[in-house]
VEXNUZA-790884 format. One line per 3 residues: their letters; for each residue x, y, z of C-alpha. Coordinates in pm, 1 decimal, decimal comma. Layout:
N
A = X:Y:Z ~ ...
END
This chain:
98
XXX = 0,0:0,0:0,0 ~ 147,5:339,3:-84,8 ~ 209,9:599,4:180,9
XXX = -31,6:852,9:79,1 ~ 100,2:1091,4:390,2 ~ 452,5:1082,7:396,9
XXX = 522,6:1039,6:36,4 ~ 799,6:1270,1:28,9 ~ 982,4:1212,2:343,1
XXX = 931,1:1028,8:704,5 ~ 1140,0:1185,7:934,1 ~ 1191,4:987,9:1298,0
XXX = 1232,9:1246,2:1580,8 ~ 1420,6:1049,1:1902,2 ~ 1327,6:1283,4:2225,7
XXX = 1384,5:1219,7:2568,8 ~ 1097,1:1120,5:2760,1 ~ 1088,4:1417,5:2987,8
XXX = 1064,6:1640,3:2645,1 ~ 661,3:1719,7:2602,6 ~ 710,5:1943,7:2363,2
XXX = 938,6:1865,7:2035,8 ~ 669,9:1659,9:1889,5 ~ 391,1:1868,8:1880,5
XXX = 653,3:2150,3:1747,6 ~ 748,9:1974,1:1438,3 ~ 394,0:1875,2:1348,8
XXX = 390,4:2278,0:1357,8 ~ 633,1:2294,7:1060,3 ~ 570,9:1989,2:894,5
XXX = 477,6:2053,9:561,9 ~ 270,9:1865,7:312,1 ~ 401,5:1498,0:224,4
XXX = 566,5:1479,2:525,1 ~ 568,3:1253,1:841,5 ~ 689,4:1310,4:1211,2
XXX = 762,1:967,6:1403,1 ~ 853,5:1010,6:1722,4 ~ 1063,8:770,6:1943,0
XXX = 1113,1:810,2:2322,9 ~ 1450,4:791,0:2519,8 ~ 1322,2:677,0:2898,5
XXX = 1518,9:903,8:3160,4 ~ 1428,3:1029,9:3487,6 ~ 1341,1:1405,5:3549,7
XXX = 1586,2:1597,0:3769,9 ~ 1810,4:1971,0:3786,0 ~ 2082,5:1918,6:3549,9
XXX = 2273,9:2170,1:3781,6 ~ 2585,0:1932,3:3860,3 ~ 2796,7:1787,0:3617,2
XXX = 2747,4:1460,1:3757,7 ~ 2372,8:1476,3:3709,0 ~ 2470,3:1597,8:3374,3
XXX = 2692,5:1278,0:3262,8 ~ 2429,6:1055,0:3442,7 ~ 2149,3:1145,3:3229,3
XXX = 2353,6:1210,9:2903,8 ~ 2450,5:772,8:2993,4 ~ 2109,8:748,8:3025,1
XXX = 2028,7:930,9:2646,7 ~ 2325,8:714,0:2461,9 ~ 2193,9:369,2:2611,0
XXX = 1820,1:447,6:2545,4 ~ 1890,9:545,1:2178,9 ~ 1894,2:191,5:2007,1
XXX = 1514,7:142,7:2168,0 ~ 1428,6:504,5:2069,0 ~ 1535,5:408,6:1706,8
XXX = 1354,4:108,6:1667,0 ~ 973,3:248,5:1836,8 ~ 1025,3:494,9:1573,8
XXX = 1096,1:279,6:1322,0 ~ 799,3:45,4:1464,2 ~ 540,7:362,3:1452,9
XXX = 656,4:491,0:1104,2 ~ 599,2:129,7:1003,3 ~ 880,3:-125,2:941,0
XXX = 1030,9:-187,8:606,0 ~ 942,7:93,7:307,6 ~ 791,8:317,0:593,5
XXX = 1141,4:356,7:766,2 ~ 1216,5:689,8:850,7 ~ 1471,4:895,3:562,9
XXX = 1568,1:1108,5:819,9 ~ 1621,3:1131,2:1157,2 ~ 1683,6:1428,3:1440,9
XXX = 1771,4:1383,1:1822,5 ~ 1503,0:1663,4:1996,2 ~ 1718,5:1800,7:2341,8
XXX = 1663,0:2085,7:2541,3 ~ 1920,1:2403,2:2584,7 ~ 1995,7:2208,0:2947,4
XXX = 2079,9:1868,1:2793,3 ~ 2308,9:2081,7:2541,5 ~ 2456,4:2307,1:2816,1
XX = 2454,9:2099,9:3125,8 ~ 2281,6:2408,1:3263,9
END
């Protein structure tokens, strides 16, 4: 069956699970023929405010990604749905360490 939505591109979005909002923002500026699938990195919510709390949760990103990957893979549909492109959704903090 074709893909009458995302005939131009699927794009998989991996966010961390904490993130609420990068999903809904690219629907926002999604434009016609395009697909959002997002995958979710499973971290626990907490001040980024020490570096250790910093390297603890970017661990946490890196060994979540491979799942994130593959449940957005799974919801754009495995095989010709695969995802053409893909973009890791993080927050000034996770960038920052603020």
């Amino acid at each position: 069956m074709p893909d009458t939505l995302g005939f131009r591109k699927r794009i998989g979005i991996i966010v961390p699970s904490t993130n609420t909002t990068v999903g809904p923002e690219c629907e926002l500026f999604r434009v016609p023929g395009v697909t959002c699938h997002t995958g979710r990195v499973t971290i626990r919510e907490r001040p980024l405010n020490t570096e250790e709390a910093f390297l603890e949760h970017m661990t946490m990103m890196r060994e979540g990604m491979g799942t994130a990957i593959i449940g957005s893979c799974c919801v754009a549909g495995v095989g010709a749905a695969v995802p053409s492109a893909a973009d890791l959704g993080r927050s000034a903090a996770e960038v920052g360490g603020v």
